[in-house]
C-alpha positions as CSV (number, residue, x, y, z in Angstrom):
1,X,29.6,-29.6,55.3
2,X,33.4,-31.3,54.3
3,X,35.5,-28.6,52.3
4,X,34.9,-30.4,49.0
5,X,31.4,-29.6,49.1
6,X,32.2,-26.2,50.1
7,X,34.5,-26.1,47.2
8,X,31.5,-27.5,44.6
9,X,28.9,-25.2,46.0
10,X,31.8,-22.3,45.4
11,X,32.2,-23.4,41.8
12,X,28.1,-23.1,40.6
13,X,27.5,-19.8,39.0
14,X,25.4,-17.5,41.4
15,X,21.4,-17.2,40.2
16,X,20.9,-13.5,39.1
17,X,17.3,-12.9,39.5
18,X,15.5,-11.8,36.4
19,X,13.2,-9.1,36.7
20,X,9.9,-10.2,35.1
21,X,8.8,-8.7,31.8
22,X,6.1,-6.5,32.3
23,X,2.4,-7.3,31.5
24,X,2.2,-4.3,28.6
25,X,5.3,-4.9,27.3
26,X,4.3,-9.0,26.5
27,X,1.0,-7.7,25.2
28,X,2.9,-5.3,22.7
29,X,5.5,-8.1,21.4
30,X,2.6,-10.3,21.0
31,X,0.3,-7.6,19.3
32,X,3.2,-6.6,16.9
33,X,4.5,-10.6,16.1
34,X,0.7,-11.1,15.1
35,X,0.3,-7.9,13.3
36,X,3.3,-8.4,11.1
37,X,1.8,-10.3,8.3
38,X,-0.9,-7.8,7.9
39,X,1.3,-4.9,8.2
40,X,3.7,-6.7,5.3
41,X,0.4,-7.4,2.6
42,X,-1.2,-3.9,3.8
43,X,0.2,-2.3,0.7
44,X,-0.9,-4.7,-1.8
45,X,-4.7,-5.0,0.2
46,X,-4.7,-1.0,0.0
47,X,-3.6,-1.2,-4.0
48,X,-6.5,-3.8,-5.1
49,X,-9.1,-2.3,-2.9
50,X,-8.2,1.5,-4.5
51,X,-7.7,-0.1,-7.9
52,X,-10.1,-3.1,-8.1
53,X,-12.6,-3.3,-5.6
54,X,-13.7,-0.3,-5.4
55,X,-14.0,0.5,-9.3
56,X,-16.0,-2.3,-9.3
57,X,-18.6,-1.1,-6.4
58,X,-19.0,1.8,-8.2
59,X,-19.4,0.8,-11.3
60,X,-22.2,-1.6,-9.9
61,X,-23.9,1.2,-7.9
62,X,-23.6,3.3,-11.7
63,X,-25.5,0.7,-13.4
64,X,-28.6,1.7,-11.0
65,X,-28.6,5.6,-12.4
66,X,-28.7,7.7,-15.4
67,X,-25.7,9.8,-15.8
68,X,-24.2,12.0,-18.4
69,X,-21.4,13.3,-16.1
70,X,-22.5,16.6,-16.5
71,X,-26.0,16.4,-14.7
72,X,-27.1,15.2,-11.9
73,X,-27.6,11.0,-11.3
74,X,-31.2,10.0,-11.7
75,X,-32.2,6.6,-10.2
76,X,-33.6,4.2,-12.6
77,X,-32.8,0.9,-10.6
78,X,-32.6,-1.8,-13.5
79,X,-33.7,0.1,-16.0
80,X,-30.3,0.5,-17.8
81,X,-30.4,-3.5,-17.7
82,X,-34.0,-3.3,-19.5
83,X,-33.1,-1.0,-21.6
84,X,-29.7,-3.4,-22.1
85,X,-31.1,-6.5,-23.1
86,X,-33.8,-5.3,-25.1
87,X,-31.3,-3.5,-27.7
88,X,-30.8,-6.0,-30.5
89,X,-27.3,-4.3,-31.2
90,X,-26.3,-5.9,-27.9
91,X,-27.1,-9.5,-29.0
92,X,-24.9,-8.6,-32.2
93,X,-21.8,-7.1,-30.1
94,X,-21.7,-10.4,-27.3
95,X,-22.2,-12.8,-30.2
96,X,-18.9,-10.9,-32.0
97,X,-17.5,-11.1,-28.6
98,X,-17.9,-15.2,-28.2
99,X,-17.0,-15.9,-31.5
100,X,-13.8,-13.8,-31.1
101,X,-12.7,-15.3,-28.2
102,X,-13.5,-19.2,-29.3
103,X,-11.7,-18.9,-32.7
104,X,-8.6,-16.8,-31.4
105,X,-7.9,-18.7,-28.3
106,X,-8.3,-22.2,-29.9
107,X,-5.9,-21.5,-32.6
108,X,-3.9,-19.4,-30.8
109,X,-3.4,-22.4,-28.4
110,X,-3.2,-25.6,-31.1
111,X,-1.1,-23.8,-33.3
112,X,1.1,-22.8,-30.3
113,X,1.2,-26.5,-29.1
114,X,2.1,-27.6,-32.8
115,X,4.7,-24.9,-32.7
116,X,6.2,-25.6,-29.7
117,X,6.1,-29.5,-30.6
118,X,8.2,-28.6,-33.2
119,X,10.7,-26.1,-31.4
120,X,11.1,-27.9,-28.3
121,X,14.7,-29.3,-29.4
122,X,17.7,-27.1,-27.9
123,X,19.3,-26.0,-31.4
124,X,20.4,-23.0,-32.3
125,X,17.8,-22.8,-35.7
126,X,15.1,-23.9,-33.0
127,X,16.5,-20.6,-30.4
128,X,16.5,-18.2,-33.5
129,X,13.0,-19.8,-34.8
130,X,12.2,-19.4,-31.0
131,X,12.7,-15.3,-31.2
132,X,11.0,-15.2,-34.3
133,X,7.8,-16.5,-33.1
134,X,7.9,-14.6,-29.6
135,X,8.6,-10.9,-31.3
136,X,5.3,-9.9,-32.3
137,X,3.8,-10.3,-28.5
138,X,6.4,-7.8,-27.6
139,X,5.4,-5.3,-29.9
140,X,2.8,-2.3,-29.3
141,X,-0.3,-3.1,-30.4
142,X,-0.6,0.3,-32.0
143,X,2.7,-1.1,-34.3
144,X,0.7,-3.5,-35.2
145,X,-2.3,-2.4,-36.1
146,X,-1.2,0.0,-38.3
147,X,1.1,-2.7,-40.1
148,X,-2.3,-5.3,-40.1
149,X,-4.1,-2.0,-41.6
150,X,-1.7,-1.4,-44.4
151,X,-1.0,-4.9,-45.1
152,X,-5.1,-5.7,-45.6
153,X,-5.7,-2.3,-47.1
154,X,-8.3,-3.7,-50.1
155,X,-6.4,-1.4,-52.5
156,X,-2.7,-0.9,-52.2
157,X,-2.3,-3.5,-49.5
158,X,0.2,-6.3,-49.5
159,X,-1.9,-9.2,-49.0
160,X,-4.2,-8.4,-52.2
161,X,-1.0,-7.6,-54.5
162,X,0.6,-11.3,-53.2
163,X,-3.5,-12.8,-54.2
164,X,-3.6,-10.5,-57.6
165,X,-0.1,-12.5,-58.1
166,X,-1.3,-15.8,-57.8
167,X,-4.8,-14.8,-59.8
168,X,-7.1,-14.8,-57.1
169,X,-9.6,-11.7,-56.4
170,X,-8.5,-9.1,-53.6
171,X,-10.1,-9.7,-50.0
172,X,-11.9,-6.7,-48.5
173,X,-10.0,-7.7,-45.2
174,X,-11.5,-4.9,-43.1
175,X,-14.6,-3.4,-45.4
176,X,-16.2,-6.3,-45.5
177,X,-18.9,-7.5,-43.2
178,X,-18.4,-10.9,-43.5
179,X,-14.3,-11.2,-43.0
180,X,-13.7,-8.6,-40.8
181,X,-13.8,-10.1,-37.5
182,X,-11.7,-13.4,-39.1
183,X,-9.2,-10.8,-40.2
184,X,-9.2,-9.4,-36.3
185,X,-9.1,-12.8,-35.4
186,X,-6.0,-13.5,-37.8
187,X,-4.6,-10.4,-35.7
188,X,-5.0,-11.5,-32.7
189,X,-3.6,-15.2,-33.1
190,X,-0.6,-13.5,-35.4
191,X,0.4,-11.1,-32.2
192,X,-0.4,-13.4,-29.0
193,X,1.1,-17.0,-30.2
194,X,4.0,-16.7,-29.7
195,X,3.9,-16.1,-25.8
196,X,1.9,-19.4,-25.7
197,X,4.9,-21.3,-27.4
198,X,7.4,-20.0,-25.3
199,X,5.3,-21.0,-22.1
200,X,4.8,-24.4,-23.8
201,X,8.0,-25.2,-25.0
202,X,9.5,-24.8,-21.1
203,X,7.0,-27.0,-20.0
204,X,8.0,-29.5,-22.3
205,X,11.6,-29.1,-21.2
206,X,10.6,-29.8,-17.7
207,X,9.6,-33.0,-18.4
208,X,11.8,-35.5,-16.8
209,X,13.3,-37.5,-19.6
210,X,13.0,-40.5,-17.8
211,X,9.4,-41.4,-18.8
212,X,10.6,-40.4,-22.7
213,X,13.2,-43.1,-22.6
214,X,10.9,-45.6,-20.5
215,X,8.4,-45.3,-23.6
216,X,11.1,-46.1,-25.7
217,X,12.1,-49.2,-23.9
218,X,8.6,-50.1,-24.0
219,X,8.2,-49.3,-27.9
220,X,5.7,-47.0,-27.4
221,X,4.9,-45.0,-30.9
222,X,5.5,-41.2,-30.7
223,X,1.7,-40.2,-30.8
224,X,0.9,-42.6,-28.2
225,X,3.8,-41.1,-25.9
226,X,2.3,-37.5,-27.0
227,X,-1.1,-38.5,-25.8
228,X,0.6,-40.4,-22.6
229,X,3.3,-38.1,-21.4
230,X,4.1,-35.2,-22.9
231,X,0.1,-34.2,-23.2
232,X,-0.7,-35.0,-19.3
233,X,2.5,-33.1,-17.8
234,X,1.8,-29.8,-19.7
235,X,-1.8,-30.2,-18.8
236,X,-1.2,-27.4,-16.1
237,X,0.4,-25.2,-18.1
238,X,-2.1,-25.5,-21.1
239,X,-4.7,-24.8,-18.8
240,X,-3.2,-21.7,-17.5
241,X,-2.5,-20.2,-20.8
242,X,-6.2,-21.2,-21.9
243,X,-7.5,-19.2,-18.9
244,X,-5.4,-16.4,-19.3
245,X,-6.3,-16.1,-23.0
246,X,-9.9,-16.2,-22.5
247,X,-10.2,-13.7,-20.4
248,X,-7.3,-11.5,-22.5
249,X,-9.7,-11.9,-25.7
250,X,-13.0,-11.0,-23.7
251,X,-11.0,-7.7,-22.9
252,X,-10.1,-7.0,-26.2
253,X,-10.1,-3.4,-26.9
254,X,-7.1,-1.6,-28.4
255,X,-7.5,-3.8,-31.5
256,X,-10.6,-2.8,-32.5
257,X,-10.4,0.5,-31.8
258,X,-7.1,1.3,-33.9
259,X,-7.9,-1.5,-37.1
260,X,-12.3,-1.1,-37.5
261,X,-13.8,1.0,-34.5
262,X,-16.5,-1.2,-34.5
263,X,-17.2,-1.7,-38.2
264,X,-18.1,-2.1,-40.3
265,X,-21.8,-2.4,-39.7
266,X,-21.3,-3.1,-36.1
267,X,-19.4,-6.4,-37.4
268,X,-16.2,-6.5,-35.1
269,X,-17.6,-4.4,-32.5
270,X,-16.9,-6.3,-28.6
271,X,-18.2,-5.8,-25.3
272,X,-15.3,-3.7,-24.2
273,X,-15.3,-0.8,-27.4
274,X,-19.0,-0.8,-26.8
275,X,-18.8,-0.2,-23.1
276,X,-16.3,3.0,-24.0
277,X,-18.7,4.4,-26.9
278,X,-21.6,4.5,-24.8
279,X,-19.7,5.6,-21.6
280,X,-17.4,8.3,-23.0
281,X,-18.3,8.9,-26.6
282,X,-22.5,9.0,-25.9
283,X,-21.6,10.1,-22.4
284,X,-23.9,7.5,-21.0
285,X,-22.6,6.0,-18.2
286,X,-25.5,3.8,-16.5
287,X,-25.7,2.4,-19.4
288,X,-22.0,1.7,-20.0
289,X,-21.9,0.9,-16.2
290,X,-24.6,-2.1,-17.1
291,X,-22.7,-3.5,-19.4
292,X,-19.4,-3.5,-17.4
293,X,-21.3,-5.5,-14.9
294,X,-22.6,-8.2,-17.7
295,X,-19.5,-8.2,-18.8
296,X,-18.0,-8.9,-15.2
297,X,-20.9,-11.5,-14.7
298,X,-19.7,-13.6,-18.2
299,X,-16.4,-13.9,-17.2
300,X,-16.7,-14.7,-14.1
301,X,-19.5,-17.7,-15.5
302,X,-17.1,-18.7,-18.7
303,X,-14.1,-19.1,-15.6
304,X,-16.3,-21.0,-13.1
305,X,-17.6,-23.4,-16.2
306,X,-13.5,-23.6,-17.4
307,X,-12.7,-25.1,-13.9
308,X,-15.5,-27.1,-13.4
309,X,-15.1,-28.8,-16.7
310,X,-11.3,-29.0,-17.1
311,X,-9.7,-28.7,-13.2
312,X,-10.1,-32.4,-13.1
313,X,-8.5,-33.4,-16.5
314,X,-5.2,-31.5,-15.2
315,X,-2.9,-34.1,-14.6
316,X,0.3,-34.0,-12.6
317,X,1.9,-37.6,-13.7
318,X,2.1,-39.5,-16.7
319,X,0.5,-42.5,-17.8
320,X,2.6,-45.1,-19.6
């Protein structure tokens, strides 16, 4: 070997032998890297299963048993159901529950897409308009029930004295059987629009304002461009908030139970306020428990029917 070579073999860096990792320590490092996403969403698992699931186990295995919580369970297997759908005062509380939830969520949502329609421009009367609209969601329902209360009160209330103004005949707004639940409803719309404009009106604004000025090239006419753009791109959001408020109004409770309780006649009385007077006011809680589970069962049909109707009319585009 010349001395160059000798010189080149010099100058390579000498090979240090590395020891080989050993078998259980591989296994561990492999065991932990998997385990790490389960160990991160443990927590939240642990939360819905204490919170959710298992509420919801229960309360199915309730339904199967007569209870008073103060004696002891007796098995009646679907009795509570028989003895469920054979009470005509249940027909009377699901139909106030439907109508409840079709006439506030459809206004609540066309008046909040008229509303936002009209507040989408970025002025200052449109910001403060804006705040005016959103306050009532972020008020207490128990605020606003007692204002609702003393405002439709059929004797000193506001609402009569502004009709005994203008010559028309006070409204028994929550006495009587036939207006109550449109007054509740009037509640309800009043209190939750305003969260639906908000949401609306920053999906309008994330429009691209491209296809606005493309219609206008092309002359489209404003309804047209309504029905073309601005209607398909907030078609996600619209369906969200549609979603969200069905289910919100099949869970109504507070409201009834601070404004009517019920009343009167049984005339604005939900599925929720009747699952809490049978299960902790007539201390029946089979009973109760059988009507959380129909309840469970509706809104898990109305949500499956929502998305197989409507999932496919979401658009993500528009159509010029």
């Amino acid at each position: 070997m010349s001395d160059f070579d000798k010189v080149i073999d010099a100058s390579k860096p000498l090979a240090i032998p590395i020891p080989r990792m050993a078998a259980a320590e591989r296994f561990f490092r492999s065991t932990a890297r998997a385990a790490t996403p389960y160990i991160m969403v443990a927590p939240a698992i642990l939360t819905l299963c204490v919170f959710v699931v298992y509420p919801i186990l229960y309360m199915i295995w309730l339904s199967a048993f007569r209870w008073d919580m103060i004696g002891p369970k007796i098995y009646v297997g679907l009795g509570n159901f028989l003895d469920l759908f054979s009470n005509q005062d249940f027909y009377v509380v699901m139909g106030n529950t439907f109508m409840f939830v079709f006439f506030s969520v459809s206004i609540s949502i066309v008046l909040a897409l008229l509303l936002a329609i009209y507040l989408k421009a970025k002025t200052k009367i449109n910001a403060l308009l804006q705040g005016f609209v959103f306050t009532p969601y972020v008020i207490s329902m128990v605020s606003v029930a007692f204002i609702w209360v003393w405002l439709m009160n059929s004797e000193y209330g506001l609402l009569n004295y502004m009709l005994g103004k203008a010559g028309v005949s006070g409204v028994r707004w929550l006495e009587d059987s036939r207006v109550a639940m449109y007054s509740m409803i009037l509640v309800a719309v009043w209190k939750g629009v305003g969260y639906n404009v908000i949401i609306l009106i920053s999906a309008m604004h994330a429009i691209p304002n491209q296809l606005y000025e493309a219609a206008i090239l092309d002359n489209t006419k404003p309804l047209k461009m309504f029905f073309r753009i601005t209607l398909p791109m907030i078609s996600p959001t619209l369906f969200f908030l549609t979603l969200m408020n069905i289910i919100a109004s099949f869970k109504v409770f507070d409201q009834v139970a601070l404004m009517t309780r019920g009343g009167p006649v049984n005339a604005t009385n939900t599925l929720v306020f009747d699952i809490y007077q049978f299960g902790f006011k007539f201390y029946q809680l089979g009973y109760a428990s059988a009507e959380g589970v129909v309840l469970m069962a509706v809104i898990a049909i109305c949500t499956v029917a929502y998305f197989g109707a409507l999932s496919r009319r979401v658009h993500y585009g528009a159509e010029i």
